[in-house]
C-alpha positions in Angstrom: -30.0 -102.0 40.7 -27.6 -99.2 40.3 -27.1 -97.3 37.1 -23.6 -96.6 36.1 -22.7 -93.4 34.0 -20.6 -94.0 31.1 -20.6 -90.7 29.7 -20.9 -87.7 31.4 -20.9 -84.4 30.5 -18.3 -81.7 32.6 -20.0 -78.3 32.9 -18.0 -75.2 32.7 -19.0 -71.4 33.0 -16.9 -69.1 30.9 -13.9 -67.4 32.4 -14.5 -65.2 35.2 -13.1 -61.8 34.1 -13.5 -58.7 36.4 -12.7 -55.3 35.9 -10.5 -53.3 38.6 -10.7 -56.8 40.4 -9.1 -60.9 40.8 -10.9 -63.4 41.3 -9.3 -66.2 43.5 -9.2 -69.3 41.3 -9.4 -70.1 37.5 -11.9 -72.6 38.6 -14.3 -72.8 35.7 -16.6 -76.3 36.7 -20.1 -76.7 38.0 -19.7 -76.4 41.3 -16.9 -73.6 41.8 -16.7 -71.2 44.2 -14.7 -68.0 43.5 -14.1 -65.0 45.4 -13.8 -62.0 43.8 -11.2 -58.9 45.9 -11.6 -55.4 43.9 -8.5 -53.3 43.4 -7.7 -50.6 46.1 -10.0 -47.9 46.0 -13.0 -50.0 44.4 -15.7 -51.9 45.8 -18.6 -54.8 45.3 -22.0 -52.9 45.6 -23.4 -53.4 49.1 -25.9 -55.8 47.4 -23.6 -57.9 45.3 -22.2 -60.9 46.8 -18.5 -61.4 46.6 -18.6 -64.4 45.9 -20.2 -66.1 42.8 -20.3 -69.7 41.7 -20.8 -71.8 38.5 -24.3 -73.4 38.4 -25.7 -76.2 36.6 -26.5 -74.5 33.3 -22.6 -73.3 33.1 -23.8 -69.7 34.4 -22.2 -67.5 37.5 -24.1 -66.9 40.1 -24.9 -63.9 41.0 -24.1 -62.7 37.4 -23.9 -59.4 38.3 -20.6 -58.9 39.7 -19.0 -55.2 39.4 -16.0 -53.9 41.0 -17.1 -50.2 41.3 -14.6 -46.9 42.3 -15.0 -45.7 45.9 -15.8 -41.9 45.8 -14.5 -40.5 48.5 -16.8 -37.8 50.3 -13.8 -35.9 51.4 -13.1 -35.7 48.2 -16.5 -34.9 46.8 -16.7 -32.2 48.8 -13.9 -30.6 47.5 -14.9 -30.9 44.2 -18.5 -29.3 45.0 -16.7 -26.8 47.2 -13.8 -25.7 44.1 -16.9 -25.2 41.7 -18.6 -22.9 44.3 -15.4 -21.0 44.9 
């Protein structure tokens, strides 16, 4: 016998908001895939995943999503460099 659902519940994460990035859908559903793309000269930490998706309990997975600035060590070394001078 098969049991038919008459009410379901939708789950939703919140909106996916990234700083110094986009995220490639407004997706918000169990199940959703997004890909995050940082702005030019930022970057997803080596160990962060770029892309995250909405689990059962409404959450995004991996949660810890962070668009971080690119130092450049040309640039770094100029600084150290001036400060020396």
């Amino acid at each position: 016998m098969a049991i038919t659902c008459l009410w379901c519940l939708v789950v939703r994460c919140p909106a996916l908001n990234v700083s110094h990035g986009n995220v490639s859908t407004t997706a918000t559903v169990y199940g959703s895939r997004v890909t995050i793309h940082c702005h030019v000269g930022y970057r997803i930490d080596s160990v962060v995943q770029q892309t995250v998706s909405c689990n059962q309990t409404g959450h995004w997975v991996p949660s810890d999503v962070i668009c971080k600035r690119i130092v450049s060590t040309c640039i770094l070394l100029f600084i150290v460099a001036e400060n020396i001078l």
